[in-house]
N, C-alpha and C positions, 0 to 999 in steps of 0.2 A: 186191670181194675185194682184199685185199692180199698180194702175193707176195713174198718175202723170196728174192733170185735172186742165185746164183753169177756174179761177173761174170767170170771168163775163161772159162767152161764155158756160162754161160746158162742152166746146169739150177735149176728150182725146187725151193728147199731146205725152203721150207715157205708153206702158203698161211692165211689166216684171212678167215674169212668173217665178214660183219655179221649173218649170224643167231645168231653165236655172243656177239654183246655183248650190252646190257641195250638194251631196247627195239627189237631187231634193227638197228639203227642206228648209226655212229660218228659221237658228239656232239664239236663242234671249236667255238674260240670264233669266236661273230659279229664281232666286230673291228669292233662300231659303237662310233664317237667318243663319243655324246651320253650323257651322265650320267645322262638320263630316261628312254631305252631301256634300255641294258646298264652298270650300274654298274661289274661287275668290271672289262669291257672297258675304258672309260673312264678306269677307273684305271690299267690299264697304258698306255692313252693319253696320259693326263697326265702318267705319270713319263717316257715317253720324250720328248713336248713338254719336261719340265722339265731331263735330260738335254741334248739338243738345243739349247735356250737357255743354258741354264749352260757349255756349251763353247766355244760362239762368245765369253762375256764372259771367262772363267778359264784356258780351254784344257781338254785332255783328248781322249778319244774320237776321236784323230787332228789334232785342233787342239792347234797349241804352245801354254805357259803364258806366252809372251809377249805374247798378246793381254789380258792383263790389263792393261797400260799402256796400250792404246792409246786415244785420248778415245773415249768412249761416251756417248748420251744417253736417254732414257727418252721417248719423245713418245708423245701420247695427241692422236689428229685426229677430229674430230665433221665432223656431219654438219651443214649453215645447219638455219634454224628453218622451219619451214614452215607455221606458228601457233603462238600461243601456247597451253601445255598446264602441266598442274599440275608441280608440281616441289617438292622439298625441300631447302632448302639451310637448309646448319647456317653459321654465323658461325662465322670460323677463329679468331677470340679469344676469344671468350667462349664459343663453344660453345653457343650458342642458336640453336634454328629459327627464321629469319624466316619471316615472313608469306609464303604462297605468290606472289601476285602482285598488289601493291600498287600502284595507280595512283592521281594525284592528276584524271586526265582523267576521267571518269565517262560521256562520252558513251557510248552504245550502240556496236555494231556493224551494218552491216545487216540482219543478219540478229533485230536488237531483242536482242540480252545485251550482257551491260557484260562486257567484258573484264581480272575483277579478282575476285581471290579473297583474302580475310583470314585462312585457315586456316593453323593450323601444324599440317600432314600431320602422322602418324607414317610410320615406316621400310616399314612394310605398308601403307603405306592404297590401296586399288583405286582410286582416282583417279588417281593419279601416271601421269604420259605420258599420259596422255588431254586430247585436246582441252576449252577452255573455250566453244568456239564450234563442234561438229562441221562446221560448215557454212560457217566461217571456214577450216578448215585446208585446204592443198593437197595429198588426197590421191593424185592423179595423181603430184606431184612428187616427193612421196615415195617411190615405189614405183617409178619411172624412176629417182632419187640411188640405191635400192639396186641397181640392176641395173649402175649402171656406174660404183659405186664401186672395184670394180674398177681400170677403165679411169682413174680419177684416178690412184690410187695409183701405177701404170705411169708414167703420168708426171709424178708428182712426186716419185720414184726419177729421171726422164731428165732434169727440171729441178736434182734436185740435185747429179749427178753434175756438168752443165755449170758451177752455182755453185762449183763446187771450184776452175776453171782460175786466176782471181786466187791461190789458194795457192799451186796448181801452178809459175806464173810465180813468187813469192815466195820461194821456200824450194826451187825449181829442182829438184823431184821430181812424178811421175805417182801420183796419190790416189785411191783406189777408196772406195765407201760398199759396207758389207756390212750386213745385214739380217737381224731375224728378228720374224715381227708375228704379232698373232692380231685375229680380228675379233670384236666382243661386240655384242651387240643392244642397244640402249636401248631404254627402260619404254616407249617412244610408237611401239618400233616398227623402226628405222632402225638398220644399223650403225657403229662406229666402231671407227677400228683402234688399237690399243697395237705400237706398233711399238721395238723395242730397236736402235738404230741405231749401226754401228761406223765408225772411218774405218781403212784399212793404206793403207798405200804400198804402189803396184804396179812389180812389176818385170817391163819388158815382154821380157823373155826367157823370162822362168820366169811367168806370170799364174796360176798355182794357189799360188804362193807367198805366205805369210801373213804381209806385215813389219811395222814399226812404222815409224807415220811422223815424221817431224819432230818434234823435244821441246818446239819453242816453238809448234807448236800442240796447243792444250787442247779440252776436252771443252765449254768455254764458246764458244770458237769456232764447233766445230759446231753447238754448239747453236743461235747465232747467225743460221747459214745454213739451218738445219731451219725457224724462225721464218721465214726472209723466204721460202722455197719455199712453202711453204702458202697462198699468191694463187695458183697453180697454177689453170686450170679450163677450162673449153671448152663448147662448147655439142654435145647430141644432135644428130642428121640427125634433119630433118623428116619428121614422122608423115605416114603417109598420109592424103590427102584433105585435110589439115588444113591442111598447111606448117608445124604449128604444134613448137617446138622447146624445152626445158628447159635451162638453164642449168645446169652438175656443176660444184661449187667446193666446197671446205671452209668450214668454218663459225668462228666468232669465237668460239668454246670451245676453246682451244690452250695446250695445257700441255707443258712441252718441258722437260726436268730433267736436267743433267749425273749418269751414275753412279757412284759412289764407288769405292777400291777394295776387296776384300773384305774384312770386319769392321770395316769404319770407316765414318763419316757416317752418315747418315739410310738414303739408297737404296741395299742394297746389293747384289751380284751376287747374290748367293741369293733375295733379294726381290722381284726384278726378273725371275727365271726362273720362281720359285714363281707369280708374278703372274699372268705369262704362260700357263704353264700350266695353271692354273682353267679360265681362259674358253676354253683349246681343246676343252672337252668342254663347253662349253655349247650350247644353241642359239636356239628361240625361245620357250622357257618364260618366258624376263622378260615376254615382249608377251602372255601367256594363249593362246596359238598353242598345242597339242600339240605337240612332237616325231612327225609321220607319213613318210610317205613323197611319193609325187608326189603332186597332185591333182587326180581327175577330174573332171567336169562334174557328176558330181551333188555330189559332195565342195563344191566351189567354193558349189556354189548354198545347201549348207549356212551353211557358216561367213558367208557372204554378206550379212550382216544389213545393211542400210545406217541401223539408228540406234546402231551403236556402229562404234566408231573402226577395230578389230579388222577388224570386217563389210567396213567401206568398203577398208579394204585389202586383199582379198583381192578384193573384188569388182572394183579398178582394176587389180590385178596381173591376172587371168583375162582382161578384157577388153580391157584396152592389149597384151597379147600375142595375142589373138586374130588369125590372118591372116585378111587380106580372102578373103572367096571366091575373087573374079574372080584371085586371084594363085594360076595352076596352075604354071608352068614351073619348070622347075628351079633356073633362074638368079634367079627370084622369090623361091622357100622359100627358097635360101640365103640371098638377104639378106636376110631380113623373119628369120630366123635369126639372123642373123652382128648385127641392131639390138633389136629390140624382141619378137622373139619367144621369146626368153629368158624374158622375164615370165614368160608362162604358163607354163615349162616349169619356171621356181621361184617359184609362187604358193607352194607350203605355205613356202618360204621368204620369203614378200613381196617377192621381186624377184631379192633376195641371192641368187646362186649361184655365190659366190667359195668358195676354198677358208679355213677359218676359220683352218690357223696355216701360212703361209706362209713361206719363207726366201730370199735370193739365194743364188746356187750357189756362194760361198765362202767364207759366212755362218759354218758348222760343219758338223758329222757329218749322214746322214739318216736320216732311219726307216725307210729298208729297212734301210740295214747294223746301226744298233739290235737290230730285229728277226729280220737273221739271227745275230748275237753270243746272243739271248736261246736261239733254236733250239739253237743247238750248247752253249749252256751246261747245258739241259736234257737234251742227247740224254747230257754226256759224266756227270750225275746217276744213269742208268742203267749197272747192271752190264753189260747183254747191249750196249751198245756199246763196240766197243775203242778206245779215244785212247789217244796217251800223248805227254810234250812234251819235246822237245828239249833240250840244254842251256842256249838261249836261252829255254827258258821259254814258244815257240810252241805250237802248238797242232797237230799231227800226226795224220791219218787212218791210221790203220792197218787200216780195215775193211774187209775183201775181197766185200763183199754189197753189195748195192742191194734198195730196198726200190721195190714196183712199185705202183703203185695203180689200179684200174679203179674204180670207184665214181662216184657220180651223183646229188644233192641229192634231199635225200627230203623237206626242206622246212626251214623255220625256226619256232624255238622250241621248248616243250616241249609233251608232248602231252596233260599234265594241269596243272593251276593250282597243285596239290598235288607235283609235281615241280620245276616253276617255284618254286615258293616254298621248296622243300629246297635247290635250286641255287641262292637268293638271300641264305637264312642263310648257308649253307655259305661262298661265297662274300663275305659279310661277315664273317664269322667269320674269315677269313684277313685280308681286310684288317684289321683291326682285331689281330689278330700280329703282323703285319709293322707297324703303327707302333708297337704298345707296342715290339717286340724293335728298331726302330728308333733310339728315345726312350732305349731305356737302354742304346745304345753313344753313343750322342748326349753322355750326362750320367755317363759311367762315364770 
């Protein structure tokens, strides 16, 4: 029930029940991220993701417009290789695919295949990210790099804050890194992060203050120290029974890009937030994974194939998570928790259970306050609520009600395929308004 209640009184001024809606139920959205679940969702994911980005580079949304000067850089960190696997790369001059993997060595591998492919993939081909030797690649390592990618990231944000202190000393001010990243799967499987990285100067009486630092350092500078952070790495605590231990380092795929300022150069803030925002609503549809939810033991034993690459990581993720028996106590679980039991509790994600678009906390704006700007912009659409705003132009409650709600999950989704599928035009059909009506204030 929902009760619309007198707040100095208390008394209820009107009640409405869910049997009086369609399906006796009040439908609200899922507010799932991923694009292969709930598209509407995700789209309002993305534009708040693209909001969110775009403030920390332009300002806006409670960030000054002065953050637009300040150096910014564009870095994209992979993950090392863990065998070699198909791939597609186009030639940056001429524009031609080379050969997937060319070798002049022909010996075999142990396992009897030559490790060398002469094909020039297309853009689709089911090969790409797959192993050329299943039985060559390290899928244990794999599937441990995604569980404490994480834990890199952490500190190679704590490595590059200390790289700052030579500026610091130099130009005889206190430099903060602000952040905003999103995590994207590659075709073989692993994540890597796009991270949009800012420098301010900090002021240590006011630390929520967003300055500009120094004019003689540039966006090439930082970029500079983003490059030498990325040796960052450590090694896991040893597995049980085993002692045995995986090396977490980034990989020799580093691309690290000064960004422009808005409507000028190649990279620009717009392109750079747009970017970003894509791949927050992606998730493991690149690797042929489904988007599901957790997975159980029979789930696992499914997907589990051990002659595809797919199979074998999910089978390592289930299994390197699994705790020992003999580990009852409390103080056990938590750490077989707090290291490697993680896995199993993100198999359906291969390990990965970071948050896919992440920010530091004075990066920009956040998705709650987004999200509650969206609420009161819709509530004040409605006649039967009263606003009304100030001379400053705020935004004033004037409502003397509360609205109560008792109500209790009746489940998720629809309850026919035929409903589902009215609520998936419908819902495209809007987006598809909202960029046409977008597109022609855009060009008007």
């Amino acid at each position: 029930m929902i009760h619309t209640v007198e707040q100095t009184t208390g008394a209820i001024q009107q009640t409405l029940h869910t049997t009086e809606m369609p399906d006796g139920v009040l439908y609200v959205p899922c507010c799932d991220r991923r694009e292969s679940v709930c598209p509407p969702c995700a789209e309002t994911d993305r534009a708040d993701t693209y909001q969110l980005i775009k403030a920390g580079l332009v300002g806006g949304n409670g960030i000054p417009e002065s953050v637009g000067g300040h150096p910014a850089v564009f870095a994209t960190l992979t993950a090392p290789s863990f065998g070699p696997v198909h791939t597609r790369v186009v030639n940056p001059r001429t524009g031609k695919i080379r050969p997937c993997r060319m070798r002049r060595d022909l010996k075999p591998c142990p396992h009897g295949k030559l490790l060398v492919c002469t094909q020039r993939h297309t853009e689709n081909a089911p090969c790409l990210g797959r192993p050329i030797c299943l039985d060559c690649y390290d899928h244990a390592h794999h599937v441990v790099w995604n569980g404490w990618a994480g834990e890199l990231w952490r500190r190679t944000t704590i490595t590059l804050s200390r790289a700052l202190r030579p500026l610091e000393r130099t130009h005889g001010v206190k430099l903060r890194v602000s952040y905003g990243k999103v995590a994207e799967y590659q075709r073989r499987g692993v994540v890597h992060f796009h991270a949009l990285i800012r420098l301010d100067r900090l002021d240590v009486d006011d630390r929520d203050a967003i300055l500009a630092p120094p004019e003689a350092i540039t966006a090439a500078d930082l970029a500079e120290l983003v490059a030498a952070i990325t040796t960052t790495g450590f090694q896991t605590p040893e597995y049980v029974d085993t002692g045995h231990t995986w090396s977490i380092h980034w990989g020799s795929q580093l691309d690290v890009r000064p960004v422009n300022d808005v409507g000028t150069g190649e990279l620009t803030s717009e392109a750079v937030a747009a970017y970003l925002a894509k791949y927050a609503t992606k998730a493991t549809e690149a690797t042929g994974l489904p988007a599901t939810g957790r997975m159980t033991g029979e789930a696992a034993d499914h997907y589990s194939d051990p002659n595809t690459h797919l199979g074998r990581l999910v089978a390592y993720a289930w299994q390197l998570g699994t705790r020992p028996e003999d580990w009852t106590s409390d103080e056990q679980k938590q750490d077989w928790h707090d290291t490697y039991g993680r896995l199993r509790r993100w198999t359906h994600m291969l390990g990965f259970g970071g948050h896919f678009a992440t920010k530091s906390q004075r990066y920009s704006t956040t998705h709650k306050t987004l999200r509650a700007a969206r609420r009161v912009w819709h509530r004040t659409q409605r006649s039967d609520w009263r606003y009304r705003h100030d001379q400053a132009g705020h935004l004033e409650d004037d409502d003397t009600t509360l609205i109560v709600c008792d109500l209790t999950l009746a489940g998720i989704g629809w309850n026919t395929t035929g409903d589902a599928q009215l609520a998936a035009d419908a819902a495209a059909r809007a987006r598809e308004h909202h960029a046409l009506t977008k597109q022609e204030r855009t060009t008007a």
